[in-house]
C-alpha positions as CSV (number, residue, x, y, z in Angstrom):
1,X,-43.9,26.0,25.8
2,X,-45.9,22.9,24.9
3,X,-47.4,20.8,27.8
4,X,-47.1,17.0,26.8
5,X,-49.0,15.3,30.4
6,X,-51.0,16.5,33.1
7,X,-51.9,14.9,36.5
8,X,-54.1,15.9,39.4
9,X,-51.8,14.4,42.4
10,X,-53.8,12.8,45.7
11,X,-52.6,16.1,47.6
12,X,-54.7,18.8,45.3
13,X,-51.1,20.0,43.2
14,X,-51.0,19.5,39.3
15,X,-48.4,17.8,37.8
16,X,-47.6,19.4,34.3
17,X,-44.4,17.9,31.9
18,X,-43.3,20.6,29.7
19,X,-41.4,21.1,26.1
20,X,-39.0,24.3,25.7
21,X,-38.0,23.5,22.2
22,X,-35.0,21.1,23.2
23,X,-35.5,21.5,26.8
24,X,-37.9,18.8,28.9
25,X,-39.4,20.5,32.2
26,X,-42.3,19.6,34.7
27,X,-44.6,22.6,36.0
28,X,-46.1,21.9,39.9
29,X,-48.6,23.9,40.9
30,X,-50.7,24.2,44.3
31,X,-54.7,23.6,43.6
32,X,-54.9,27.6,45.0
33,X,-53.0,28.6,41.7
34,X,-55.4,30.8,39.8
35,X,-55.5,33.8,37.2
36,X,-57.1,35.5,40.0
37,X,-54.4,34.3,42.2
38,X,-51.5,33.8,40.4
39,X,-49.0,31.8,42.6
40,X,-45.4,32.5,43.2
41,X,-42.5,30.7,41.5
42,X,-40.1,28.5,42.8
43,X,-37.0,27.5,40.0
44,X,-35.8,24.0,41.1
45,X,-32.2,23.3,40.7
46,X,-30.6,20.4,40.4
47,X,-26.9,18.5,38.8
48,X,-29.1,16.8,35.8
49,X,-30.5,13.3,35.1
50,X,-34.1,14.8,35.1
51,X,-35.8,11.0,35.3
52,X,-33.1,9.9,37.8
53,X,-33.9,12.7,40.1
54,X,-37.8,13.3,39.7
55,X,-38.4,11.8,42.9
56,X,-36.7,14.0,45.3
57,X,-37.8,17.5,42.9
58,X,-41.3,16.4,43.3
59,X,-41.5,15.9,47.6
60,X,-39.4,19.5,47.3
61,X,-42.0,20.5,44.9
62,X,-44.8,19.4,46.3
63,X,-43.5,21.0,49.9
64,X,-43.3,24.3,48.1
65,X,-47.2,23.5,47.0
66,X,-48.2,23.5,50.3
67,X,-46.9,26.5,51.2
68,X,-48.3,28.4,48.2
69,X,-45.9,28.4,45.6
70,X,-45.3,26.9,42.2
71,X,-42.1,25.4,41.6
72,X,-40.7,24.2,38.1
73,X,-37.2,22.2,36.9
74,X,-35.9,21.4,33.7
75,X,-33.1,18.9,32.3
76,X,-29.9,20.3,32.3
77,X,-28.0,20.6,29.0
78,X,-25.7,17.5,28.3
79,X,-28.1,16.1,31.5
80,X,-31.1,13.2,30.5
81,X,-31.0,12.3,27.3
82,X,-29.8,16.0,26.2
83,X,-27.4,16.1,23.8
84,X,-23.7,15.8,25.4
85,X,-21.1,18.2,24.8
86,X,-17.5,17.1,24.6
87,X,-15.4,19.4,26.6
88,X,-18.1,18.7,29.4
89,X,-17.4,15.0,29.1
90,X,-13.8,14.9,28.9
91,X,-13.5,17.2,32.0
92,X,-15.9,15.0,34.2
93,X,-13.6,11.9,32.9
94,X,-10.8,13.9,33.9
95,X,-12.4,14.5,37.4
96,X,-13.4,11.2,37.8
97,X,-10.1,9.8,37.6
98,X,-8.6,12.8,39.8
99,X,-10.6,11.5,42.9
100,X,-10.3,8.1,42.2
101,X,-6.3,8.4,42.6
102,X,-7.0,10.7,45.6
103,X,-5.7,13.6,43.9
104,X,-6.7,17.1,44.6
105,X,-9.0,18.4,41.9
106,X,-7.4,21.3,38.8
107,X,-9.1,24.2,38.9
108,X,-8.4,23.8,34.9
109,X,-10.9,21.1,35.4
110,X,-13.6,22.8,37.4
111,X,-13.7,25.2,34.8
112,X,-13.5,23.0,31.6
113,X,-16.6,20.9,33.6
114,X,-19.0,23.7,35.2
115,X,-18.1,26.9,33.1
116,X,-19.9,25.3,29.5
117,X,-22.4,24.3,32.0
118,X,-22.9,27.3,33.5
119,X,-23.0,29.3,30.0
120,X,-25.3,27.3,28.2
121,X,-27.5,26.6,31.3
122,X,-28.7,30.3,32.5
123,X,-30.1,31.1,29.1
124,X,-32.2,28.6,29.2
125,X,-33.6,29.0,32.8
126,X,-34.2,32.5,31.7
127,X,-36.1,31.5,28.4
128,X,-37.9,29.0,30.9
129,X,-38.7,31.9,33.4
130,X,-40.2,34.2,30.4
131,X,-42.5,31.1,29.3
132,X,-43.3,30.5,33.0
133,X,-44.1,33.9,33.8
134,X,-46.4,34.2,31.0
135,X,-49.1,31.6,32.6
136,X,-52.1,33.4,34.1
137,X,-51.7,31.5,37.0
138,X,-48.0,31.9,37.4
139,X,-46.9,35.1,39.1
140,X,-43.8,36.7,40.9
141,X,-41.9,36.8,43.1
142,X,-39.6,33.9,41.7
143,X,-37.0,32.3,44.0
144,X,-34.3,29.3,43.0
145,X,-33.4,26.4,45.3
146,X,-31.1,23.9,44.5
147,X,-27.8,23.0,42.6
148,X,-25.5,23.4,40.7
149,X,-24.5,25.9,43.0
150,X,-22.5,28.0,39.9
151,X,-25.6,28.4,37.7
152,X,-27.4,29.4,41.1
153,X,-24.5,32.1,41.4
154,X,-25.2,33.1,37.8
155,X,-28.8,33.5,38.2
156,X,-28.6,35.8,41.2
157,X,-26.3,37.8,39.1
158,X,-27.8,38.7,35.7
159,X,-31.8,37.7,36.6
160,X,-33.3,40.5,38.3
161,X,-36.7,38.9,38.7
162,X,-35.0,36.3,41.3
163,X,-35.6,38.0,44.8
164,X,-34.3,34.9,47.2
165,X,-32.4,31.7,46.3
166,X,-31.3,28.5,48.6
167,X,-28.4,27.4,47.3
168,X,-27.1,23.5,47.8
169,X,-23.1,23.7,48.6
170,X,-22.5,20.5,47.0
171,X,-20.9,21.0,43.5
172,X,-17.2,22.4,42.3
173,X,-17.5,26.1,41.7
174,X,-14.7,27.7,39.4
175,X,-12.5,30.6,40.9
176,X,-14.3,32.9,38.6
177,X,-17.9,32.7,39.5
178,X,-16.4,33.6,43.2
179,X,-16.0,37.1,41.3
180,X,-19.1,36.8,40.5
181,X,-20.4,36.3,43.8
182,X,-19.5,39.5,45.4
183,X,-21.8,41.1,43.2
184,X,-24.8,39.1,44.7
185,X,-27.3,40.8,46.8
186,X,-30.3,39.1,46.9
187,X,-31.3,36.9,50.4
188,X,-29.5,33.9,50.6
189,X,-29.5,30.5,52.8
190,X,-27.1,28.2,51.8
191,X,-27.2,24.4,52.6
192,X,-23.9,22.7,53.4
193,X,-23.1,18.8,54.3
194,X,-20.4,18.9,56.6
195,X,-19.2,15.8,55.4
196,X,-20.0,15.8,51.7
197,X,-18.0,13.3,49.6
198,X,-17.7,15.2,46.8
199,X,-17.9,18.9,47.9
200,X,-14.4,20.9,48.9
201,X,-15.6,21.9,52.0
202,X,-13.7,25.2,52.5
203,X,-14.2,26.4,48.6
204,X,-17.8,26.3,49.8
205,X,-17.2,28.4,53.4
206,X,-15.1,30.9,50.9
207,X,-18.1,31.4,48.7
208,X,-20.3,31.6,51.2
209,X,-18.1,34.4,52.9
210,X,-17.9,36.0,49.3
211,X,-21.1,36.5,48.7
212,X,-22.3,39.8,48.8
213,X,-25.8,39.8,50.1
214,X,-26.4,41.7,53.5
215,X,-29.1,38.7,54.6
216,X,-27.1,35.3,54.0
217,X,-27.0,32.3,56.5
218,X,-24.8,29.2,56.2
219,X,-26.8,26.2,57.7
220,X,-24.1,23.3,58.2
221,X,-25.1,19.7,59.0
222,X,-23.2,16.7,59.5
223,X,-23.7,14.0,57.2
224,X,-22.6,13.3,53.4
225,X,-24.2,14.4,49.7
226,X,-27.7,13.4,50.3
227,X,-28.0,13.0,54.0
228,X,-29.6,16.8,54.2
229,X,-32.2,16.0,57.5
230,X,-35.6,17.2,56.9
231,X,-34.8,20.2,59.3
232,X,-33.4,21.3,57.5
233,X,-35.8,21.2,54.4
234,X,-38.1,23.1,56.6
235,X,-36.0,26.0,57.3
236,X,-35.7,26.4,53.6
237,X,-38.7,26.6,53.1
238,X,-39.2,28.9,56.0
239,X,-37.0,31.1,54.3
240,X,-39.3,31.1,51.0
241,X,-42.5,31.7,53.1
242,X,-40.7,34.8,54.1
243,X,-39.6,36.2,51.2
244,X,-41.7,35.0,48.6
245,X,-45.2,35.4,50.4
């Protein structure tokens, strides 16, 4: 890992972008954040465009500073100026026309457009997570908030050192990674938009019900894609407090 900027903000939390070989990140971390008192680690999820979205993963960032915790996101592969991968492109094409013809979406492809994601994407959280973890004043427990809901699925699945995630119900998921679900424990509170443009809205109930975790809770709003309130933002991170403090 290779810091390339740094930045005191006005609100005490440094502001750190971050090289992964290929992969661009940015590190937040509160002003309490010591090797005496390493702080607890937020992953930040989110559909890719890293520059695009910075905005909104900083204010959920810097929410997670005040509270105590670190939080860190990196750019998606095929996401930024990433390389793009082909089958990834011609599936989004695909989808693209699909919706605007009104057309219910394949499940061939969901799964020619999330599965590549998903495959080349949790690797690289995990490789991030290692680098991460190594920081004196980065410590556990590690939660993940965010999208794309399949590589959140993923990562509650094969990486152990997540203990709690808040997943964003707002992306396709293939049939598959419902499988996939069932197998996931950890505590989950899981963010829907009733009226989400672009989500199927029962695909999401069906995952939620399919996951396997004995604590899980579904909290439903009206409103479309980005319309979450900021309610609901705090109840998140009422979740974190108690299950990463």
């Amino acid at each position: 890992m290779r810091f390339t900027s740094e930045q005191r903000l006005d609100d005490g939390v440094l502001e750190r972008e971050f090289t992964l070989g290929e992969i661009p990140g940015i590190l937040w971390a509160p002003a309490s954040a010591s090797a005496s008192a390493p702080a607890p680690l937020i992953l930040v999820g989110h559909p890719g465009g890293l520059h695009k979205m910075r905005p909104r993963l900083a204010a959920r960032a810097r929410r997670s500073a005040a509270d105590g915790f670190a939080a860190a996101t990196i750019e998606l592969p095929g996401g930024g100026d990433r390389p793009r991968f082909a089958v990834a492109e011609q599936a989004r094409a695909d989808l693209r026309r699909a919706l605007e013809a009104g057309e219910p979406v394949d499940e061939e492809i969901v799964d020619r457009l999330v599965l590549p994601l998903v495959e080349k994407a949790v690797p690289e959280w995990q490789t991030t997570l290692d680098a991460l973890l190594s920081l004196p004043e980065i410590g556990g427990p590690v939660g993940y908030s965010g999208g794309v809901i399949a590589i959140g699925v993923r990562l509650a699945v094969v990486e152990p050192r997540i203990s709690a995630a808040v997943l964003f119900a707002g992306s396709f998921v293939p049939r598959t990674l419902f499988e996939e679900a069932r197998q996931v424990t950890i505590p989950l509170h899981v963010l829907l938009q009733w009226d989400d443009e672009g989500n199927d809205r029962q695909s999401a109930l069906d995952l939620f019900d399919a996951f396997g975790s004995k604590e899980k809770t579904l909290h439903a709003n009206m409103g479309g894609h980005t319309g979450v309130p900021e309610f609901a933002g705090d109840a998140a991170a009422r979740f974190f407090t108690r299950h990463l403090s």
